[in-house]
N, C-alpha and C positions, 0 to 999 in steps of 0.2 A: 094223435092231436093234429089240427089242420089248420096253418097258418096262413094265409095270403097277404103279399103288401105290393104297395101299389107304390112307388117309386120313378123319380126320372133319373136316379142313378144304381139300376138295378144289379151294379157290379159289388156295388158296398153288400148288399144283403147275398149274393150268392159266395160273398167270400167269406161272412161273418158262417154259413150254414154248412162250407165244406171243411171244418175246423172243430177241434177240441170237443166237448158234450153235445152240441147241435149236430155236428158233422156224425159222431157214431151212432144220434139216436136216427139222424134219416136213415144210413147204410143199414140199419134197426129194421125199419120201417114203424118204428116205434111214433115219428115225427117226419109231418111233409110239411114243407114251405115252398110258396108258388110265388112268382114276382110277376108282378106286370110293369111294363114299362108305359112308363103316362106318354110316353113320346108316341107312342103308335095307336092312338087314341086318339088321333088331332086330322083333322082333311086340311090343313094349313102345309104346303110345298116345305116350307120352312124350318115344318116340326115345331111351332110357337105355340106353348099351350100356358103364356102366363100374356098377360098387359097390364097400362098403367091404371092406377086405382081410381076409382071414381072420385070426384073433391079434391085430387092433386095430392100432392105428398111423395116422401119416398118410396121405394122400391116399387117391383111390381107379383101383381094377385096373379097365381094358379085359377086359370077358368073352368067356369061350369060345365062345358060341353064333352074336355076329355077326359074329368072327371068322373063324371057320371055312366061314362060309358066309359070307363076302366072300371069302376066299382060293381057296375051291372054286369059286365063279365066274369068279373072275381065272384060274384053271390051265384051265378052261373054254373061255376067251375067246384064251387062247394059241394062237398058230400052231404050237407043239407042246410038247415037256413042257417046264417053266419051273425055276428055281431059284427058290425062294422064299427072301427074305435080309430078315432081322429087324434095322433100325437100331437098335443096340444098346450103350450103354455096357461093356455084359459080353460084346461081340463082341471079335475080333481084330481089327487098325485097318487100314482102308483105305490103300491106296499104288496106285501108278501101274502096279505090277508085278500084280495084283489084277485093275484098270481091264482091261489091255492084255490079260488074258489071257481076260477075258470078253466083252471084244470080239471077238475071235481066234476063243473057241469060238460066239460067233452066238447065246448059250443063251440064248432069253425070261429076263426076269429081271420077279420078283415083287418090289414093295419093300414092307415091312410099318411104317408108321410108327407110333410107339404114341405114346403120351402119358399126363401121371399121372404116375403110381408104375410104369405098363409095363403088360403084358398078364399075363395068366393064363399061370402056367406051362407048364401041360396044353397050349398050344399051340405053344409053344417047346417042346415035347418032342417032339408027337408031329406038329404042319404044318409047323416050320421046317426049312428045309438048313440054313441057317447065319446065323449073328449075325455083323454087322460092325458098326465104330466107327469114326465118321470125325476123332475126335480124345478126349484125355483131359479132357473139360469135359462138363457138362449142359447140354441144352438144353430149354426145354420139351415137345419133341416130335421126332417123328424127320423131321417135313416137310424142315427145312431143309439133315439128313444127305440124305433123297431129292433134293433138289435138288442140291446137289453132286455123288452117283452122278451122275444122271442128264449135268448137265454136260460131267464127265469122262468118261464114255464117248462120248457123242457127238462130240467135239474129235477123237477117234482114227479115226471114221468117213472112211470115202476118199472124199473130193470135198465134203466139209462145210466145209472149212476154204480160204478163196480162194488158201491159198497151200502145198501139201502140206509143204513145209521147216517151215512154225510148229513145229508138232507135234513135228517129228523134232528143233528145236532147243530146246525147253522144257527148264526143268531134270525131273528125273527119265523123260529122254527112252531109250527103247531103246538108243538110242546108249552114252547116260551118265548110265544110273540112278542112278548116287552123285553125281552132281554138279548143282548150281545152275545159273542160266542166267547170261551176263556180263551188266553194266548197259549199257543201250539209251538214245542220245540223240535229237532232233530239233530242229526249226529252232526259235529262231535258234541262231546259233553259238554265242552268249556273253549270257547272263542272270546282273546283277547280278554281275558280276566274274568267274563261273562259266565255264569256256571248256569248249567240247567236245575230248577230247581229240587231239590233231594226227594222230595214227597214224589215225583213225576219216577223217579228209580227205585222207588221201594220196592215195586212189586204189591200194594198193598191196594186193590181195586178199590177196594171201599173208602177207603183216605184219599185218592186219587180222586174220583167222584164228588166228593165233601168237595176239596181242593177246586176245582174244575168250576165247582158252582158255582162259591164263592166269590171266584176270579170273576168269573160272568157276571155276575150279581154286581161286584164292586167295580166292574170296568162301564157296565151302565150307568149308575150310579156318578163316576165321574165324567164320563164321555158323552152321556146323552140320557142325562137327568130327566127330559120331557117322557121316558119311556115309562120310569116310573110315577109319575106324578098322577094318574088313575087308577092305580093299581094298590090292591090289598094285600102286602106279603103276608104266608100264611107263617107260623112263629119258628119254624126251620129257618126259612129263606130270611125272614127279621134278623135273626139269631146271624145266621153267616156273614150278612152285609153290616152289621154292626161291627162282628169280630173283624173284618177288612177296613171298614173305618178306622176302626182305633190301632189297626195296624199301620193305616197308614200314617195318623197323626200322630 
């Protein structure tokens, strides 16, 4: 997989990519990530590649000119044509279904991180694919969105993960995109009165599994009800999240 982001603080994303799952899937070669610095993109002494906004107003807009010639470089430097995708408060928001799917197609992916007040329109009109949003909040900049992409694809890479099951058992997994993952214990048994639950120490795979589901089924259910509210359970999964209902009340 082939990343590129276009950045004026290219230090955020080479420190997000020598770290944790990213960092061993490049030493891999499983995963490349190229950064371009927007500052070397500009004929301004200054290095100024943003001004104030047309009509007045706060902050100031990222310009057209070393944008576009940082993004014509990065589509450049692609091992073939790229998607370019502008982190964007006014994009459609990022999910797991998004992630998997642009793993699946292998397509270079451009990240455009802005900052400010955002970029000049002229380039969201006429260099971007598409605008996403990795959540309903502002941030100062889209580094921290491009860190997340970048993350979340990588996780789905085959042989990136020491355990191929992680992935396939996360909440918004292929498996069970509507659902959350169950709560996960470790040693010791019992912290501060706290006990691990007994089904999890049977030894009993198959009741463990029920168990598991259950919990997933019924931590959606309380945590992020919107997950299910299009969805058909089939008379297993009914049956499970009923029985955690009435457990809980």
């Amino acid at each position: 997989m082939w990343c590129g982001v276009i950045t004026l603080f290219p230090d955020m994303i080479h420190q997000m990519s020598a770290v944790g799952v990213t960092g061993r899937a490049i030493e891999m070669g499983i995963m490349q990530v190229v950064v371009w610095d927007l500052r070397k993109y500009t004929d301004n002494k200054h290095q100024n590649v943003d001004d104030k906004s047309y009509g007045g107003g706060p902050g100031m807009v990222l310009q057209v000119a070393p944008l576009r010639a940082a993004i014509q470089a990065a589509k450049e430097a692609a091992p073939q044509k790229p998607r370019v995708i502008y982190l964007s408060p006014a994009g459609r928001l990022l999910n797991q279904a998004t992630i998997r799917q642009m793993v699946t197609d292998a397509t270079p992916v451009i990240l455009v991180a802005g900052r400010y007040e955002g970029i000049d329109q002229r380039i969201v009109d006429q260099d971007i694919d598409e605008e996403i949003s990795i959540g309903d909040y502002i941030l100062s900049g889209g580094e921290l969105g491009a860190c997340v992409f970048i993350d979340a694809m990588t996780r789905l890479l085959p042989g990136v993960l020491g355990d191929e099951q992680s992935s396939e058992e996360d909440a918004f997994s292929a498996k069970q995109p509507w659902c959350l993952d169950y709560p996960h214990y470790t040693r010791p048994k019992e912290v501060d009165g706290q006990k691990v639950p007994d089904i999890l120490l049977s030894g009993n795979h198959e009741e463990i599994a029920r168990w598991r589901r259950k919990q997933a089924l019924g931590l959606t259910w309380k945590n992020r009800p919107d997950l299910l509210e299009n969805i058909t359970l089939d008379e297993e999964n009914k049956a499970l999240l009923t029985e955690y209902i009435l457990e809980e009340v």
